[in-house]
N, C-alpha and C positions, 0 to 999 in steps of 0.2 A: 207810272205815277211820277209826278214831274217833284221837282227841290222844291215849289212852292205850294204843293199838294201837301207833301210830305213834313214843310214848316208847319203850316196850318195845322194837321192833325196833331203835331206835338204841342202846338200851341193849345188846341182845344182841349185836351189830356192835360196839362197843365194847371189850366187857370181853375175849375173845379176844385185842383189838387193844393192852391197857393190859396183860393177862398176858405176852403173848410181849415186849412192848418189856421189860418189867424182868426177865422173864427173859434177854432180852439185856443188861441191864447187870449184872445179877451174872455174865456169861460172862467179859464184860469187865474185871470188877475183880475177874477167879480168887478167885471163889469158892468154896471144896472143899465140897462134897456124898460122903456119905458113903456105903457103897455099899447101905445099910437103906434108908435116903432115897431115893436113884435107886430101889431096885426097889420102892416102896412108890408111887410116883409113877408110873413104870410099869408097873403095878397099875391104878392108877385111870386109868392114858390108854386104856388097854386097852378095859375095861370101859367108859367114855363112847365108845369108837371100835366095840363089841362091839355096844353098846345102839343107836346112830345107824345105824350100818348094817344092821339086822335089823329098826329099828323103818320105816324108810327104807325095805326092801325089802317090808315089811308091808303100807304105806299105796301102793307101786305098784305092786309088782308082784300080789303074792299075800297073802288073809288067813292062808294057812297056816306062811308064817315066822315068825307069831305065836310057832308052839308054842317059836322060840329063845330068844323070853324068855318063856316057861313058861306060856303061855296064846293060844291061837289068836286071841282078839278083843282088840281093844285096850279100854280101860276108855271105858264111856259116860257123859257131864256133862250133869245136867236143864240143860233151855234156861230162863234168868232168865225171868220173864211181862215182858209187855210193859207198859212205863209209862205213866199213865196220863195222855194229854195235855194234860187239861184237870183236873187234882184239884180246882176248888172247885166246877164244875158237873160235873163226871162225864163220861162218854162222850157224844156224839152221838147223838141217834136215830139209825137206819137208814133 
């Protein structure tokens, strides 16, 4: 795992963790949310709880849950070429 594999996962850990804490402090200091607001947000918790569990079911169970979010295969990303170890003399013979 590389330092920026490893930033990212603490970052994704994170941000969940910094959303629900101030979500808990506007509970706390009665905040009013209006009722467009609530259903526009449960809306989009929906839809990320919609998408996580069909992409989730996708990659264990079966490729055919796909077709929930509107295509059987999930999207494929070229592999970067591999760097090259040595750039002022080039590769090693074989």
């Amino acid at each position: 795992m590389s330092v920026y594999d490893w930033a990212v996962s603490l970052w994704r850990t994170a941000v969940p963790i910094i959303v629900g804490w101030v979500a808990a402090l506007l509970v706390q200091i009665n905040v009013d949310i209006d009722e467009t607001a609530l259903s526009n947000g449960l809306v989009a918790a929906f839809a990320a709880v919609y998408y996580g569990l069909f992409r989730l079911l996708e990659t264990k169970a079966s490729p055919g849950f796909g077709w929930f979010l509107g295509l059987a295969r999930p999207p494929t990303y070229p592999q970067k070429p591999a760097k090259n170890p040595n750039p002022v003399y080039g590769t090693p013979p074989v």
